[in-house]
C-alpha positions as CSV (number, residue, x, y, z in Angstrom):
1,X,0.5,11.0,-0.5
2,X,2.3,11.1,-4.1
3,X,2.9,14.9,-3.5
4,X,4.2,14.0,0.3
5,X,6.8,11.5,-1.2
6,X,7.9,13.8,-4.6
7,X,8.8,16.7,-1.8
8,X,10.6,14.7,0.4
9,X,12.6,13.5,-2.2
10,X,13.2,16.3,-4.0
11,X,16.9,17.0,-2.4
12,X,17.6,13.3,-2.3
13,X,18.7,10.9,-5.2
14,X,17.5,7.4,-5.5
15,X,19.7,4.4,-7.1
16,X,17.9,1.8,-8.9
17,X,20.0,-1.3,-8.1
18,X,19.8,-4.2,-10.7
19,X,20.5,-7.4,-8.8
20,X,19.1,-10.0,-11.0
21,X,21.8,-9.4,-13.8
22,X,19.5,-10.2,-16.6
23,X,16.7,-7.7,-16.7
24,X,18.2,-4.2,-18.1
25,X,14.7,-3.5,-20.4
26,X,13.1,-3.9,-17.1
27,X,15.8,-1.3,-15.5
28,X,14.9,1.1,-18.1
29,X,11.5,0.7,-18.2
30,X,11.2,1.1,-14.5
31,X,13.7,4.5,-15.0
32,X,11.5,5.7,-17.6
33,X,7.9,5.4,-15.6
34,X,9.6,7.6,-12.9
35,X,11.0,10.1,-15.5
36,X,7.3,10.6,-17.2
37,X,5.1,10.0,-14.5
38,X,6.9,11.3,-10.9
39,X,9.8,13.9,-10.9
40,X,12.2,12.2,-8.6
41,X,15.6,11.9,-8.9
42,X,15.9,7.8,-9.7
43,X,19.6,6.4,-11.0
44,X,20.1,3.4,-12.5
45,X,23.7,1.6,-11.3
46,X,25.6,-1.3,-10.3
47,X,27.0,0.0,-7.7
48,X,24.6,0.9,-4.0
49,X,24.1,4.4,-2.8
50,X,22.4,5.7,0.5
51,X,18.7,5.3,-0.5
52,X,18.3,2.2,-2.7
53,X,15.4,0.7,-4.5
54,X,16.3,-2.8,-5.5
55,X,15.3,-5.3,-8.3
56,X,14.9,-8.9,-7.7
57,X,13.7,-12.2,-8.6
58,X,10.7,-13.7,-6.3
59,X,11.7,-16.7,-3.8
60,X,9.6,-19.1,-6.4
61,X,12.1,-18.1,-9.3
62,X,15.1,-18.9,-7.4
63,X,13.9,-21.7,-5.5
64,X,13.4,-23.2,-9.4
65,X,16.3,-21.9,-11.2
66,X,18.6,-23.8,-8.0
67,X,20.0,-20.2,-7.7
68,X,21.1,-18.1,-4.6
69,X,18.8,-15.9,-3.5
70,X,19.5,-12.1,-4.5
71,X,17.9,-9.9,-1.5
72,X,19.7,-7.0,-0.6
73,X,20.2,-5.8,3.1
74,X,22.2,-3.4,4.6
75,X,23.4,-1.6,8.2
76,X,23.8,1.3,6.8
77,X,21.4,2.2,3.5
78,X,18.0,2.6,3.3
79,X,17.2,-0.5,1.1
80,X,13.6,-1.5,-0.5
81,X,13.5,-4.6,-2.1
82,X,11.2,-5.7,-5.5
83,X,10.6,-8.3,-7.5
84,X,10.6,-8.3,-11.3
85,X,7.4,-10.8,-10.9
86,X,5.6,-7.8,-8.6
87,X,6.4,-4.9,-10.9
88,X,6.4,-6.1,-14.5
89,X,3.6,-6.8,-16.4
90,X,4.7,-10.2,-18.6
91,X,4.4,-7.8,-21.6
92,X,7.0,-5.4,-20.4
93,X,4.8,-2.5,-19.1
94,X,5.2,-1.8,-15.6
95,X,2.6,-2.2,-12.8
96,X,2.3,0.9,-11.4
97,X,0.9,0.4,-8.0
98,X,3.7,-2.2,-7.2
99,X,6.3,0.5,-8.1
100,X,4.6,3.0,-6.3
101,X,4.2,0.9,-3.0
102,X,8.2,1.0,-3.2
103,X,8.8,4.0,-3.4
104,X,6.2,4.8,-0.5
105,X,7.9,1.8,1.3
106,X,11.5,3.3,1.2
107,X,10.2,6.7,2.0
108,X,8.7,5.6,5.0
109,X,12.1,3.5,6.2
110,X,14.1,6.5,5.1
111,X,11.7,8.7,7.1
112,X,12.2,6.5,10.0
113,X,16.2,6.8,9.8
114,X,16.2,10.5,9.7
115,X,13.2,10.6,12.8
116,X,11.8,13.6,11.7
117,X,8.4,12.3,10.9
118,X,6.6,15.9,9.3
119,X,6.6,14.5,5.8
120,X,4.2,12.0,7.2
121,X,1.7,14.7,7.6
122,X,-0.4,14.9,5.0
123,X,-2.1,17.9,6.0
124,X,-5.8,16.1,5.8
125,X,-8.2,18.4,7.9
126,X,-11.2,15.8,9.4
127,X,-13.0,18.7,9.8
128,X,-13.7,18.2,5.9
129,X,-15.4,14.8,6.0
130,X,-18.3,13.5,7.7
131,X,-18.5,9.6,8.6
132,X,-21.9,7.8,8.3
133,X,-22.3,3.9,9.6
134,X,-25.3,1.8,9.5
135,X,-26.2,0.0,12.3
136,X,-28.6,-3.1,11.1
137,X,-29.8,-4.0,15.0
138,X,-31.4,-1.2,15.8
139,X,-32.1,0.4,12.1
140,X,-30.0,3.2,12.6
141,X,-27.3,5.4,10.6
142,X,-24.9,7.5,12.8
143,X,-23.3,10.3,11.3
144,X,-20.0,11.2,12.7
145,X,-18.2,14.6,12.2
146,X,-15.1,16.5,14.3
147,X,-14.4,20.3,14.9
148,X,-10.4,20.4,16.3
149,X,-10.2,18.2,18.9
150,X,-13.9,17.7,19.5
151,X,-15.9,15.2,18.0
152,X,-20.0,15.1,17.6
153,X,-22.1,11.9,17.0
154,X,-25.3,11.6,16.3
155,X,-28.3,9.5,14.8
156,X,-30.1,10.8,11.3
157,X,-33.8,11.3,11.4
158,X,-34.7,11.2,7.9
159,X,-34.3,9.0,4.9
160,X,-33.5,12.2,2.8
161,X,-30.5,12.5,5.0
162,X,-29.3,9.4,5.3
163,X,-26.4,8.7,2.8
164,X,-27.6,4.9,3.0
165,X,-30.9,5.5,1.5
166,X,-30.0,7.9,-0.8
167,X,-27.5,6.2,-2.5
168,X,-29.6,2.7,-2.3
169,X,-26.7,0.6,-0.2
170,X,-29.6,-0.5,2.3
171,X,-30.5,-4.1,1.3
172,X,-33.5,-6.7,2.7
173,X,-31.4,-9.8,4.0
174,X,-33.6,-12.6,6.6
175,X,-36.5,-10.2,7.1
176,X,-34.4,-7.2,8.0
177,X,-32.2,-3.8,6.6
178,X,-29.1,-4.3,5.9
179,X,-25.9,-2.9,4.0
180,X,-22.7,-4.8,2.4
181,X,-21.0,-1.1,3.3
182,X,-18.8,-0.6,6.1
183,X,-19.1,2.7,6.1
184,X,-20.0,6.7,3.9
185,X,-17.3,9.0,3.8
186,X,-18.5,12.5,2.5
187,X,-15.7,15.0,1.3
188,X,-17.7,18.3,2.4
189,X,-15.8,20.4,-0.1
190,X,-16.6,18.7,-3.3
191,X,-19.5,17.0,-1.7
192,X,-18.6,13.5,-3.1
193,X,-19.6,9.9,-1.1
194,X,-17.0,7.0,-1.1
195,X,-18.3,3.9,0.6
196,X,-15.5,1.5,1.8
197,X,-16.5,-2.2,2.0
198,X,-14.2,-5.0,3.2
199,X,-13.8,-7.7,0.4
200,X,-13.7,-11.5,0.4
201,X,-9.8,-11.3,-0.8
202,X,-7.1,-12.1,1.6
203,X,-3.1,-11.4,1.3
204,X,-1.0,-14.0,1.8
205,X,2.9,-15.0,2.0
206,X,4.9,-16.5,-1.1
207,X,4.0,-19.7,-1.1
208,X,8.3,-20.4,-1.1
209,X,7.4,-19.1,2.4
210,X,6.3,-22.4,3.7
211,X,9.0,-24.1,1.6
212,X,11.9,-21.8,2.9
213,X,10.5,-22.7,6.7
214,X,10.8,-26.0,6.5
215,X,14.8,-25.6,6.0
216,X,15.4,-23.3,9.0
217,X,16.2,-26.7,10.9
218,X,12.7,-26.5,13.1
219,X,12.8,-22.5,13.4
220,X,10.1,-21.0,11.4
221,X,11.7,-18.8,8.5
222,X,9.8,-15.4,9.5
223,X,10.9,-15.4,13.2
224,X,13.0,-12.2,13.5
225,X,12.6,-8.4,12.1
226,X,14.5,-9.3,9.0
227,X,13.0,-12.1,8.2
228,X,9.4,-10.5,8.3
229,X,10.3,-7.7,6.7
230,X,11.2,-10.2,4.1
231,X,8.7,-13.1,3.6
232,X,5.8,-11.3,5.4
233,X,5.8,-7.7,3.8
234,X,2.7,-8.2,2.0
235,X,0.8,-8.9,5.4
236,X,2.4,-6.6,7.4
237,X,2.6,-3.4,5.8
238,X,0.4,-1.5,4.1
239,X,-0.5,-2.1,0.5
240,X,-2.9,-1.0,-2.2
241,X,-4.1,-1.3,-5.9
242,X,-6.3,-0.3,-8.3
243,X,-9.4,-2.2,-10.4
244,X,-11.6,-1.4,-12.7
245,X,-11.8,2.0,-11.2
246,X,-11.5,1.1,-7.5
247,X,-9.0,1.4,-4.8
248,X,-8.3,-1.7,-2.9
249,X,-6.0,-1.5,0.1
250,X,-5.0,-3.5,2.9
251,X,-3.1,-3.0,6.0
């Protein structure tokens, strides 16, 4: 995906919009993450360009500090907003997968303006990958796999096939197999597993969310496209992160 987003913008520029007025060591931390880690083409400025990313305070901050909120829309730029709370560490490192989300987030809105979707095409053959799920009420693992436009299922025989057993994910819950695994993805060319499990963690809203409804005079604050987009982004779009050596993601 990172290669997808660094060669669609490699003939576009970037401005890194500062619109809390106080945060210039976050500006240049921010600049100099890009610069070292992603070779795109990222100014810093005052002033608004085309494609924008641009840096904020959360609702919580101004709804303390009694000041006006700073979110930055426009008709005609490609605009993706962040928050110093979401991107900076409180010890002045960045967090990567925050910054990274934005970026991926303004590709896709600038993808969506020029409606030439190829860059979304990330070239990822199925034919590669072989899906296994267990199925607890009858004792079964499936094993899934495509060729083209044709896909095959079918059920494995052995334990010395099965991806469940092999790797020890099957477990003895009320008198019966089991797995905590949602399902085995096997990369057939480097002939690696990942198993994907849902977790018990749950995105939510800003809690200001619920604050900033309650003065909308009756209307709730996240009716309306731009108002989603705004209070809601965390449920509504795509997002992911990285712990202790794991990839979290929810959509």
């Amino acid at each position: 995906m990172l290669k997808q987003i660094q060669k669609f913008w490699q003939d576009k520029e970037i401005t890194l919009l500062d619109r809390t007025q106080e945060n210039s060591s976050a500006i240049k931390t921010i600049s100099d993450f890009f610069e070292q880690n992603y070779p795109l083409k990222i100014t810093s400025s005052q002033k608004s360009s085309h494609y924008n990313l641009v840096l904020i305070h959360d609702l919580d901050y101004y709804a303390k500090e009694d000041k006006t909120d700073a979110y930055y829309s426009s008709q005609t730029e490609v605009v993706q907003n962040m928050t110093v709370e979401e991107v900076m560490h409180k010890s002045g490192t960045v967090v990567k997968s925050a910054l990274v989300n934005a970026v991926k987030e303004l590709t896709i809105k600038a993808i969506l303006e020029s409606e030439d979707f190829s860059p979304l095409n990330t070239e990822i053959n199925l034919d590669d990958f072989i899906f296994y799920k267990y199925y607890p009420e009858s004792n079964q693992t499936l094993e899934f796999t495509s060729h083209e436009t044709n896909f095959k299922i079918q059920p494995i025989t052995s334990n010395y096939d099965d991806p469940f057993f092999l790797n020890d994910l099957l477990i003895k819950r009320n008198d019966r197999l089991t797995t905590d695994v949602e399902y085995i993805l096997l990369d057939k060319q480097s002939e690696n597993y990942y198993a994907v499990s849902k977790t018990t963690l749950k995105p939510l809203p800003a809690p200001s969310l619920y604050e900033a409804a309650t003065n909308q005079k009756g209307t709730l604050a996240y009716r309306g496209k731009d108002a989603r987009n705004k209070y809601l982004a965390g449920l509504i779009n795509l997002n992911y992160f990285y712990q202790h050596d794991q990839l979290f993601y929810n959509v």
